[in-house]
N, C-alpha and C positions, 0 to 999 in steps of 0.2 A: 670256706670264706664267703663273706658275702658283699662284693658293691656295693655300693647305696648311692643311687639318684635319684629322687625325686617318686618314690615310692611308700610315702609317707601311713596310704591307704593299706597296705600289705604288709608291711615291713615287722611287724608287730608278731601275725601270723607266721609270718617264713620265720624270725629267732624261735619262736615255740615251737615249731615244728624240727627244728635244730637240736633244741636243748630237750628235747621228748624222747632224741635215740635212744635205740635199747642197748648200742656201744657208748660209752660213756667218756671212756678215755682220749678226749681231745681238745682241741683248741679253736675257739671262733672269733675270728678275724674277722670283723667289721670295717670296710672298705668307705669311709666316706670321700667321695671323688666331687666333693663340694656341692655337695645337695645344697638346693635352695630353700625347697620346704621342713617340716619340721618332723624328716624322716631320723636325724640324728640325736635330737631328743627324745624321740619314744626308744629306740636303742637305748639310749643313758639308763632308762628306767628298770632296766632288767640288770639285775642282783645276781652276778653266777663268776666265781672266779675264774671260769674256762675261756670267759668272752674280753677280749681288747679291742677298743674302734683307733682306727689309725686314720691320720686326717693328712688329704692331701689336696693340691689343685686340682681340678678338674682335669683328669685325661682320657675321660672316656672307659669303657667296658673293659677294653684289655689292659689299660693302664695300672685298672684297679685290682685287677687280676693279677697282673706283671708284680705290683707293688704287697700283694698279699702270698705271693711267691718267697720273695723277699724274704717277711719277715716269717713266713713259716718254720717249724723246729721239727714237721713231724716226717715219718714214712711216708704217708701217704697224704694228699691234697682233695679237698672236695670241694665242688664248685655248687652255689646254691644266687640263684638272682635274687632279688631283693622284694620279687614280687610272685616267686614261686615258694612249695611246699613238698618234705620229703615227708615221706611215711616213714612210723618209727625203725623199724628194721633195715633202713635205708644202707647207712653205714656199715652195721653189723654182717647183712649180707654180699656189700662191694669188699670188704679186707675176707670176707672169708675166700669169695672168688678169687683175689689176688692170691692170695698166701697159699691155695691150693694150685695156680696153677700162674708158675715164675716165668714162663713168655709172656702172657697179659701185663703191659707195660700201662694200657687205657682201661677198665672196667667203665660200663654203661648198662645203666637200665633201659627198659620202654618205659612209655610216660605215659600218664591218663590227661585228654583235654581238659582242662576248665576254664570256664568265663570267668568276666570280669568278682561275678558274687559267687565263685568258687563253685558251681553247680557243676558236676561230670557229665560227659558227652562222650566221646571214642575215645582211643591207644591209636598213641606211635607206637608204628609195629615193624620197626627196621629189621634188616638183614643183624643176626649177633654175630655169627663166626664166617673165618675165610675171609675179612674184609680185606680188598689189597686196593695198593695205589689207584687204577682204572675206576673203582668201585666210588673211590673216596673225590676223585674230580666231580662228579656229578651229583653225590647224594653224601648227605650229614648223617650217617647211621645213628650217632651219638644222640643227635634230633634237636638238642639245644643247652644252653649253659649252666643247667642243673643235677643234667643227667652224669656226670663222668664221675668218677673218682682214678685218680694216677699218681703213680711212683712218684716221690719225687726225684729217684735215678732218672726220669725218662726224661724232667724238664732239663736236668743238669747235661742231658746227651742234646738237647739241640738249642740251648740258651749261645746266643750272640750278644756282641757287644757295642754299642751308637749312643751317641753323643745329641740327645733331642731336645733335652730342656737346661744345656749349659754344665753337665758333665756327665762323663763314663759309666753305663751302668750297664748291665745284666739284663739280657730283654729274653722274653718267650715267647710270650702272647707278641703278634707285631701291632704294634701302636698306630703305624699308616693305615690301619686297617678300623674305620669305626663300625662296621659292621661284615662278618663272616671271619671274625678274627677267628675262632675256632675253630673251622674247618680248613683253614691256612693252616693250624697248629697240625692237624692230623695227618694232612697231608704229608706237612715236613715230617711229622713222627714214622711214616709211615716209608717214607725216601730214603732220610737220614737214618735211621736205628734200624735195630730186628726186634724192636716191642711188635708187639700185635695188637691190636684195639679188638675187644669181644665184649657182648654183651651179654647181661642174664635176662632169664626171661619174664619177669616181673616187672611190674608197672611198682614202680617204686617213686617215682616221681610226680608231681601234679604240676603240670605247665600251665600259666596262665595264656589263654590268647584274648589282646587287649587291638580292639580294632580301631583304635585311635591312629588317622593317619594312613590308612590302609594302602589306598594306589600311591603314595609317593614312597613309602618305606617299602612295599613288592619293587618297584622298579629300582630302587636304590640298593636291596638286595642283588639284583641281578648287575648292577655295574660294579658291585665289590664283588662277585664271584667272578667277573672278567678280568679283573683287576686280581684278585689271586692266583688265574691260570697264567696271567703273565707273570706275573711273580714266579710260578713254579717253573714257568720257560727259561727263565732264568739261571737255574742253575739243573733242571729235570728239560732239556729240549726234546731228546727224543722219546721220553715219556706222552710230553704233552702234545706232540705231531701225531702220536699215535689215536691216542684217546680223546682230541677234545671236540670234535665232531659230534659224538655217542655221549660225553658227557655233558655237552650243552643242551640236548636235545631230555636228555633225564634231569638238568637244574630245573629246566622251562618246564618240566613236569608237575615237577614239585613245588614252581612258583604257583605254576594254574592251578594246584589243589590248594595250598593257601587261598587265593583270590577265593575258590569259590566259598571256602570255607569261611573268610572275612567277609562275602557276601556282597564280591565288586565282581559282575558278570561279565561286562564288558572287558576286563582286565584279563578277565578267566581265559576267554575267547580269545582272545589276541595271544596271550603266553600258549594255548596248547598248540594252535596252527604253529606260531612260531618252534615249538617243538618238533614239530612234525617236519617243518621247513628243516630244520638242521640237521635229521639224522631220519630220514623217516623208516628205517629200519625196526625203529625203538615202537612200531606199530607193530614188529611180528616178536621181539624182543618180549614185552610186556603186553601183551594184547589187550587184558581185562582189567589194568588197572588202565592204560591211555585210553579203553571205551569206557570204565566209570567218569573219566576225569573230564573226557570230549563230553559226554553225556549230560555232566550234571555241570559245565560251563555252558553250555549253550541254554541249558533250560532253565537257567537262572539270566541268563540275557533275554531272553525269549520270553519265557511265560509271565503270565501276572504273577504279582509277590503273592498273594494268598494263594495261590494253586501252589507255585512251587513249596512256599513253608510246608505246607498238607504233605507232599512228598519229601520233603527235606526231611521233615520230623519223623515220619515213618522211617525212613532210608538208615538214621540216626541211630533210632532205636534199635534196626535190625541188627546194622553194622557194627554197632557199639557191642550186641549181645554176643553177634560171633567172636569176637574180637576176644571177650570175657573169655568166655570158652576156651580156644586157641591157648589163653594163658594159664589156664587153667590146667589145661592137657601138660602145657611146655613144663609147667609147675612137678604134674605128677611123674614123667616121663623121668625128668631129673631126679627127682629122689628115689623114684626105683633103678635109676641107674646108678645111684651110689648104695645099694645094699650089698 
């Protein structure tokens, strides 16, 4: 299924990249959550019996997501943004992972960066297995809204029910939440059920990062991630007594690796001290990524932009290449382990 707000510039590309799976057998739910531009007429334009757009008010990300729950018919649920792209074998390989292996309640890929004009850059390169509660307060393994494909048993094990917009309905995704809805969802998946969340090791998904907005949407993240750990206090207290010391201190990690990434230094700066501040453990924890992270915040505060680009670029390229690699190996490992 896919939202649609106001991605009018993308939206064309993410259905192709949809209707290109090498599985064939499903359904595409076009979420319009009251785009204003004329992201739902270029949908109109596309000719394919498998595709329905469903038109609602505006509720935001999870609402649309909530609302294509809803009207879903199938097994399995796949989530795609409106401004991302899967690669064909996308599908094909998340039901093969499920269907082989009946605890995986969440399947996730890794993902390949791309800018605004789709060019590649590095992989999210999450933790895939073992992920348990403690893991899921501090880090998104899943990495963002394109990456998962799930049961739809697993949304029916933690769907509640509230009364938001004048009657009774079915919720999943929590709607208080306009951003980090998804990692609230795992969380609870991960409390409430015995699903597991695993990942494969293929970069299967292409995320866009759009730095529109940058320092207000990094720190807006972090007041909905505070805002989820009470939520989780709420009904998980002695969960989150335990853990949210260590898991603040890995959020503000991975806010300050955004920032540098979005290329606001000063924001960089302030998120990793503040990591460090919260749990400074998470210095003997993670050693080499909280010194790439200290490292390349500070030299992006610090240095002139054309010295830093000069290193950025190189850094880029290197990291992007091991990274290749890595999945490469994960790739082959796997299928000699299934001979």
């Amino acid at each position: 299924m896919i939202p649609v707000y106001g991605v009018e510039n993308y939206i064309a590309a993410t259905i192709q990249s949809v209707l290109a799976q090498t599985y064939t057998n499903f359904e595409l739910l076009i979420i319009n959550d009251a785009t204003q531009d004329n992201s739902i007429e270029i949908c109109q334009k596309f000719v394919d019996p498998r595709i329905k757009i469903i038109h609602q008010a505006n509720r935001g990300l999870a609402g649309a997501r909530n609302t294509g729950i809803r009207h879903a018919t199938g097994e399995y649920l796949a989530f795609i943004d409106g401004d991302d792209l899967w690669l064909p074998q996308k599908l094909e390989k998340h039901i093969a992972h499920l269907e082989n292996a009946p605890d995986v309640g969440v399947s996730f890929s890794r993902s390949s960066f791309i800018n605004e004009a789709g060019k590649l850059s590095t992989y999210l390169m999450p933790k895939l297995k073992e992920i348990t509660t403690p893991y899921l307060l501090g880090r998104n393994p899943v990495g963002n809204g394109s990456a998962a494909v799930v049961r739809s048993s697993v949304f029916e094990a933690i769907k509640f029910q509230d009364n938001l917009y004048g009657a009774v309905e079915n919720f999943y995704f929590d709607e208080n939440f306009r951003r980090a809805e998804d990692i609230e969802c795992w969380i609870r998946i991960s409390i409430q059920t015995k699903w597991q969340i695993e990942g494969i090791s293929e970069a299967l998904t292409l995320y866009r990062v759009n730095t529109n907005g940058l320092s207000a949407n990094i720190l807006k993240q972090l007041d909905c991630w505070e805002q989820v750990i009470e939520k989780t206090r709420s009904y998980a207290p002695q969960i989150v007594t335990r853990w949210e010391h260590q898991a603040r201190a890995y959020h503000l990690q991975y806010l300050a690796r955004n920032a540098v990434r979005l290329q606001s230094g000063s924001i960089a700066v302030q998120l990793i001290n503040q990591a460090i501040s919260a749990n400074w453990r998470i210095l003997i924890l993670e050693p080499r990524r909280m010194f790439l992270t200290f490292a390349a915040a500070y030299s992006l505060w610090l240095l002139p932009q054309s010295i830093y680009k000069l290193i950025e670029t190189l850094g880029l390229k290197m990291t992007g290449a091991n990274q290749k690699r890595r999945i490469l190996q994960d790739k082959l490992d796997y299928q000699q382990s299934c001979i």
